[in-house]
PATI-266395 format. One record per residue (C-alpha): x, z, y. Coordinates in steps of 0.1 Angstrom, whole numbers, padded with zeros to 4 digits, always signed. Layout:
// PATI-266395
XZY...
// end
This chain:
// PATI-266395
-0782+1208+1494-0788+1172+1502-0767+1158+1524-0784+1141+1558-0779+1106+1547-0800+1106+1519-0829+1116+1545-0818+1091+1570-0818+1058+1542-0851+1072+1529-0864+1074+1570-0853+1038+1578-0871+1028+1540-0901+1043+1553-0895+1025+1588-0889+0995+1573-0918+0996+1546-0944+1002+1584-0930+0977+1604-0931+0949+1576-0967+0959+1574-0973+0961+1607-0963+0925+1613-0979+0909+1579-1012+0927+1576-1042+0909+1597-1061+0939+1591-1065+0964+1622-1069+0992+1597-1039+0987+1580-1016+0980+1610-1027+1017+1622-1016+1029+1587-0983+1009+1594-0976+1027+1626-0984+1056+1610-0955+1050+1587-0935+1041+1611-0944+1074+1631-0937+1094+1598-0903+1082+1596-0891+1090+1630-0905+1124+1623-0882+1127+1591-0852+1123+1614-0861+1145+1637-0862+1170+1608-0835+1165+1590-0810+1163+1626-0826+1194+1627-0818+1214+1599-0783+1198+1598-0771+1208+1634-0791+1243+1628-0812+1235+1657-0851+1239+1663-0855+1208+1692-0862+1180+1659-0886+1203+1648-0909+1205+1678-0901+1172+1681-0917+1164+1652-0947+1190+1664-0950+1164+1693-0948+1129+1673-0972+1145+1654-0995+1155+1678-0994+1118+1695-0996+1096+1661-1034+1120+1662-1041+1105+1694-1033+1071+1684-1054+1070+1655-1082+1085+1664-1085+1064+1701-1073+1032+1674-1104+1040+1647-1129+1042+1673-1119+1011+1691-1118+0991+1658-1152+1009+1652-1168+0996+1684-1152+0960+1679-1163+0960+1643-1199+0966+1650-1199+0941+1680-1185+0914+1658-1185+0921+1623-1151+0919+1617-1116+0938+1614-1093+0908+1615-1068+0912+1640-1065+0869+1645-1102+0869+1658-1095+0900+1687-1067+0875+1703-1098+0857+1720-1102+0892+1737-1073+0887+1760-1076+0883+1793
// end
């Protein structure tokens, strides 16, 4: 049996691996990925609290991260999509002049 902290180092690697790309890459395509990651990561701790207090709630938790991280990459693509076919690019320093 592993023990929980091996899942909780490789979680906070996995964490750490998104958000470093989340704040480097320029590309909107990759920074989805990145939160993606990031997502995944929370998931495996939810997972493995789970199994180690014998308990279901991390797992539906998980169900629920899950469920959002969808959402958030499928409303993402379609706005860099929409953007990308407007002005020809995916670089996430050009969209700053979008601000209000």
């Amino acid at each position: 049996m592993v023990p929980i902290e091996h899942y909780l180092v490789l979680a906070c690697i996995i964490f750490a691996i998104g958000l470093i790309g989340a704040i480097i890459r320029k590309n909107i395509v990759f920074i989805l990925m990145s939160i993606q990651l990031m997502l995944s990561a929370a998931c495996l701790i939810f997972v493995a609290a789970s199994k180690h207090f014998q308990s279901n709630d991390g797992q539906m938790l998980m169900i629920l991260i899950t469920l959002t991280a969808i959402c958030e990459i499928a409303i993402g693509l379609v706005i860099v999509l929409s953007l990308f076919r407007q002005y020809k690019t995916n670089n996430s320093d050009f969209f700053k002049i979008l601000r209000g």
